[in-house]
C-alpha positions in Angstrom: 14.0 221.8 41.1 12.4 224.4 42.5 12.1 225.5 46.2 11.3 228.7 48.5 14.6 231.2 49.0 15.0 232.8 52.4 17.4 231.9 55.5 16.5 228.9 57.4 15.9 228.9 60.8 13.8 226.0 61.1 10.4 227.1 59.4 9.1 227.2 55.9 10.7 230.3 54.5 9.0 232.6 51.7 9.5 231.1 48.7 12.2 233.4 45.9 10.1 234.9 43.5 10.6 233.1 39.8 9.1 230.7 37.5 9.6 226.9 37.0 11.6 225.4 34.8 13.5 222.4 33.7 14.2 221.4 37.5 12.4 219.7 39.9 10.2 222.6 41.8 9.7 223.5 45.3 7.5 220.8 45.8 10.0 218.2 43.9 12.9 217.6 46.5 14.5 216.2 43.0 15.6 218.2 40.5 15.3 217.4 36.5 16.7 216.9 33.4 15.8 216.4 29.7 18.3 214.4 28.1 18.1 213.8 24.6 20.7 211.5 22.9 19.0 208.7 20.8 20.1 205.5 20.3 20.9 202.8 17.5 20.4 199.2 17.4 23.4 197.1 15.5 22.1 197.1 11.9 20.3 193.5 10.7 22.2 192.4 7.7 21.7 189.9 4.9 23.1 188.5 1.9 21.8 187.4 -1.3 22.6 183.2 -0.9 23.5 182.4 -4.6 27.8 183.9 -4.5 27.8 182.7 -8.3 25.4 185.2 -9.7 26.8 188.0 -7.2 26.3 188.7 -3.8 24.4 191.5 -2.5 23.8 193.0 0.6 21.4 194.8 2.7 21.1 196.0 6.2 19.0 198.6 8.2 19.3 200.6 11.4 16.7 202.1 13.4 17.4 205.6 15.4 16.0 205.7 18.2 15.2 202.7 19.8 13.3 202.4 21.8 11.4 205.7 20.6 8.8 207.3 22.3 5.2 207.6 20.7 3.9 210.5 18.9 1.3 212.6 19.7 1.8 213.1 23.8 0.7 216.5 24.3 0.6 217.0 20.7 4.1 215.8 20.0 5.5 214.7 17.6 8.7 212.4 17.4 10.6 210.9 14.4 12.0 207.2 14.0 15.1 207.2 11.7 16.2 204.1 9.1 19.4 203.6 7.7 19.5 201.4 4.3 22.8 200.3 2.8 23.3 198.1 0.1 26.5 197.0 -1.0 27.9 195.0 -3.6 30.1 191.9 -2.0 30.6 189.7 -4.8 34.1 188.6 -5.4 34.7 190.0 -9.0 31.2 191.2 -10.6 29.8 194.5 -10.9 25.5 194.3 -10.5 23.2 196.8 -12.7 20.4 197.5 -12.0 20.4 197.3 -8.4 16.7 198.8 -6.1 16.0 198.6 -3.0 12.7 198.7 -1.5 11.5 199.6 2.3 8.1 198.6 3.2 7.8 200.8 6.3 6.0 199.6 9.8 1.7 200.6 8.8 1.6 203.0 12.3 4.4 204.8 11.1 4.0 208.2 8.3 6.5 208.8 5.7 8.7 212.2 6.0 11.4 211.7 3.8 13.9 209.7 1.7 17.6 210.3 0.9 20.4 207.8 -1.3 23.8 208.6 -2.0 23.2 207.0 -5.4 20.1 208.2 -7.4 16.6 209.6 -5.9 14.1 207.9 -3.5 9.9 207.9 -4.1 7.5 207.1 -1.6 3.6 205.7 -2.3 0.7 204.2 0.2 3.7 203.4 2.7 6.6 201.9 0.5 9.5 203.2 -0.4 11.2 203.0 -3.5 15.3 203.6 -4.1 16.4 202.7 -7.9 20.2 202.6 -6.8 21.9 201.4 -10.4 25.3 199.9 -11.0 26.9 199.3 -8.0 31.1 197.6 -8.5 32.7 195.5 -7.1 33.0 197.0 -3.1 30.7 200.0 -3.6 27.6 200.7 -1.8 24.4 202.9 -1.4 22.9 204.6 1.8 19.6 205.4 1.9 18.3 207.4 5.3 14.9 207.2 5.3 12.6 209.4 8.2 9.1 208.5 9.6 7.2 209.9 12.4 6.4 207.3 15.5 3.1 205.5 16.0 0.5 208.2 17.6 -1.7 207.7 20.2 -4.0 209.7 22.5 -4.0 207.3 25.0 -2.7 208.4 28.4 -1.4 205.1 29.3 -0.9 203.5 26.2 1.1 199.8 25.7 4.5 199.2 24.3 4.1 197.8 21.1 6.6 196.6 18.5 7.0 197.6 14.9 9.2 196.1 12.0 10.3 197.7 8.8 11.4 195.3 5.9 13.6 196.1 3.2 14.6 194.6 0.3 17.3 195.2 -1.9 17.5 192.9 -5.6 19.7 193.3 -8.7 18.7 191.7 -11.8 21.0 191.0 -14.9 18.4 189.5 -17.1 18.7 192.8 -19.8 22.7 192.5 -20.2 22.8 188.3 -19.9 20.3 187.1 -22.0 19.3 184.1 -22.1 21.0 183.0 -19.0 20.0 185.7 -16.8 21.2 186.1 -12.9 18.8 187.9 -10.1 18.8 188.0 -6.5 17.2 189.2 -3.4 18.0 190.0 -0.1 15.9 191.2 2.4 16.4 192.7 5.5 14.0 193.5 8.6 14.6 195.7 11.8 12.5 195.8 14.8 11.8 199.0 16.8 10.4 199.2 20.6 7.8 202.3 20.6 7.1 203.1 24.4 5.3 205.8 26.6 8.4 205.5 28.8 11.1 205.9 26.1 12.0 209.8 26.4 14.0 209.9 22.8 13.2 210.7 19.4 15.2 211.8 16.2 14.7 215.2 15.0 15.6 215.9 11.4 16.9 219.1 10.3 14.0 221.6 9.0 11.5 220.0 11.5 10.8 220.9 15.2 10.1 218.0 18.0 9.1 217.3 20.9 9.4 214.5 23.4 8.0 213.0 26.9 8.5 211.3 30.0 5.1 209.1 31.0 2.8 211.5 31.6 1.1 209.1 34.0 3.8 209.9 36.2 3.8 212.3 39.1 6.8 214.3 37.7 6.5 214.4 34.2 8.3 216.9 31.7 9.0 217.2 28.1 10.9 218.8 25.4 10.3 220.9 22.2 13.2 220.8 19.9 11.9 223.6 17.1 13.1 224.3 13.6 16.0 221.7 14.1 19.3 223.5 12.6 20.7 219.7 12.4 19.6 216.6 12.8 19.3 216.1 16.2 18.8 213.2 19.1 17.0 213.7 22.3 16.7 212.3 25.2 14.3 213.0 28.2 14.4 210.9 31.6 13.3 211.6 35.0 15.8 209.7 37.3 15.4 208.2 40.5 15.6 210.2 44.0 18.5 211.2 45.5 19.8 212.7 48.3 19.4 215.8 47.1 16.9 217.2 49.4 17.6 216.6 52.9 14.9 217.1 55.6 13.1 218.9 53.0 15.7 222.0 52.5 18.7 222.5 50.5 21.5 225.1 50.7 22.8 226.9 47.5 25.3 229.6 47.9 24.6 231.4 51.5 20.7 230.9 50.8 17.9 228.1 52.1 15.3 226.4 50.0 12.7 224.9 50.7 12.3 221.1 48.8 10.1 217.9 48.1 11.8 214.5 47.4 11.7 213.7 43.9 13.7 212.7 40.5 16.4 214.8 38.8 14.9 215.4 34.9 17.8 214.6 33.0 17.8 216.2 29.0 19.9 216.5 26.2 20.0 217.4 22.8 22.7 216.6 20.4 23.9 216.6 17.1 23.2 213.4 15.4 25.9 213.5 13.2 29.1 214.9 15.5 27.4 214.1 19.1 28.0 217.9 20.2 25.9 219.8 21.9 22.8 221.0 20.3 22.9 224.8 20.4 20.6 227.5 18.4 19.9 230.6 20.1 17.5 232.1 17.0 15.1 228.8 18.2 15.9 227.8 21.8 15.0 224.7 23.1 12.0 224.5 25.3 11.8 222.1 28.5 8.4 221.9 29.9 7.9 220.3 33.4 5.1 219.0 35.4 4.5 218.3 39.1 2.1 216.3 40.9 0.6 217.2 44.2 2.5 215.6 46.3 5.2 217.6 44.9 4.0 221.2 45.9 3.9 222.6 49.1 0.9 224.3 49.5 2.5 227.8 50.2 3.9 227.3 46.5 2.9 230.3 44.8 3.8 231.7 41.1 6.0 234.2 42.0 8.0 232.0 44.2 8.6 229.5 42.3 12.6 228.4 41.2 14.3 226.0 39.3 18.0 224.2 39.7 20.3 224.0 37.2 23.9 222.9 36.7 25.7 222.6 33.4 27.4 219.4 34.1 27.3 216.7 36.1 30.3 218.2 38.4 29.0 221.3 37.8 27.7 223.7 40.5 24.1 224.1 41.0 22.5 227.3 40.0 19.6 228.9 40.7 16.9 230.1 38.0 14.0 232.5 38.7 14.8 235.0 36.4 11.2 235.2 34.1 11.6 235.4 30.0 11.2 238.5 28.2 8.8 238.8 24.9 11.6 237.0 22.8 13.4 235.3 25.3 16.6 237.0 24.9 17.6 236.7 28.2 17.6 232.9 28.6 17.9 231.1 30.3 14.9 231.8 31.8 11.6 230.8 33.1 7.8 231.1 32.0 4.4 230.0 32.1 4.6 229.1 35.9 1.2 227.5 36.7 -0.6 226.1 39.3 -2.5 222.7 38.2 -6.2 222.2 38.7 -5.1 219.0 40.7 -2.8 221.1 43.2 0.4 220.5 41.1 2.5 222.8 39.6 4.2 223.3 36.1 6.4 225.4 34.0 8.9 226.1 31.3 12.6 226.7 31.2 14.4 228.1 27.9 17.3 227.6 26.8 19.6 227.6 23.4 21.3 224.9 24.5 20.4 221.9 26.8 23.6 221.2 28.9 22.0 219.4 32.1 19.5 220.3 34.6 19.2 219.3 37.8 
């Protein structure tokens, strides 16, 4: 949040020289946080129907979900699938085991990875020749798309649904009395302009939105992910925050607007820790409407709140980046909007939370 530093006495005082960032402004009586932290649905499972020739199974998660669309700003956020197919039959081993993902038409392959032999990918469809697979063993397959893109501002949720299929077929070893099976296996994922989370996989940067519709808005760029990553970006409701449009930090004043905290995180998909890289800090761009700003809000006044926790004290940044950003975290690109609002962006190697 950022807000004009001076003691109070009743008037507006001059507002503390420093840029926006990943809290509410002067204007925003809120402050905000990115959070990104995706999240999975339970995986949709099914099993070949015929026990005597073997049973095998597939199932297949979706991370995110809901996930929010690409192309928002120029964003661009990932949708993550995980495949297994496992062997459940009660005595036999299955050969020549594939599975098969025919992915959601919006979406654009990225990549494909099995634990048991190598993955190809043509006009949309994904192919996984997994092999032998005993009694009790399985394959995983993580497969990675980018969400549907839009350059609508406004744009409807809309529904996708990846299918996979997974089939063995002992026709070459049991001649003439051959046994095959399929099974296939569908998840559904919720793509949404209000969804604030995407999967980042590791070697690829990110970014993602609030509704830009909104009055506050703000979103995050995740670059040259170290890990694969989840993120997270919502702007939560109004709080008491703000009261009679000032707040108190340490023996200072600020001057505030009523809005939502930004809430962001970034973590590691794989451990759930904290998402830090220093060499590529995270970058947490944030938008305010009109009524937002005061109209005294200048450049050089502008600062941001920012706590570490939820417990945490609230800190004040107005400290402006240097060439590398070195000095993070920090603020830069303060800016007024050409509709009277104001935004900025607030850098940091790690995301912690902002308010």
């Amino acid at each position: 949040m950022i807000a004009r530093e001076g003691p109070f006495d009743g008037r507006i005082a001059p507002w503390r020289r420093g840029p926006i960032a990943v809290a509410l402004a002067v204007a925003l009586t809120g402050v905000g946080a990115l959070a990104l932290g995706g999240s999975a649905q339970g995986a949709s499972e099914t099993c070949t129907a015929n026990a005597q020739q073997g049973t095998l199974c597939v199932s297949v998660t979706d991370t995110p979900d809901p996930v929010a669309y690409s192309s928002f700003d120029g964003n661009n956020t990932f949708l993550k699938y995980d495949v297994v197919a496992e062997n459940r039959s009660r005595s036999s081993s299955l050969s020549h085991v594939g599975v098969t993902d025919t992915l959601p038409e919006e979406t654009t392959f990225v990549s494909a990875t099995s634990s048991r032999g190598a993955c190809s990918e043509a006009d949309g469809t994904v192919s996984c020749p997994v092999g032998a697979l005993k009694k009790g063993q399985r394959a995983t397959i993580e497969i990675v798309v980018t969400a549907p893109a839009t350059d609508a501002t406004n744009p409807a949720d809309v529904t996708i649904t990846n299918t996979v299929e997974a089939n063995f077929d002992e026709r070459f070893n049991d001649q003439p009395n051959g046994k095959q099976d399929t099974a296939i296996a569908t998840e559904t994922t919720l793509v949404s302009k209000t969804a604030g989370q995407t999967f980042v996989p590791v070697g690829h940067s990110g970014k993602v939105d609030t509704d830009p519709a909104l009055d506050q808005y703000a979103n995050a760029l995740i670059p040259n992910a170290s890990a694969d990553v989840l993120a997270t970006l919502r702007i939560l409701d109004p709080d008491a925050f703000c009261v009679d449009g000032t707040v108190r930090i340490g023996n200072k004043s600020y001057v505030c607007r009523t809005g939502g905290f930004v809430d962001a995180s970034v973590v590691n998909a794989d451990t759930g820790g904290t998402y830090r890289n220093t060499a590529h800090p995270l970058v947490f761009h944030l938008r305010w409407g009109p009524d937002f700003i005061s109209g005294r809000q200048t450049v050089r006044n502008f600062v941001v709140f920012y706590r570490t926790g939820e417990t945490a004290p609230i800190q004040v940044i107005d400290t402006s980046c240097n060439a590398t950003a070195s000095n993070a975290p920090c603020l830069r690109n303060a800016a007024p909007e050409s509709d009277g609002g104001f935004s900025v962006d607030l850098v940091k190697p790690d995301n912690g939370h902002m308010r």
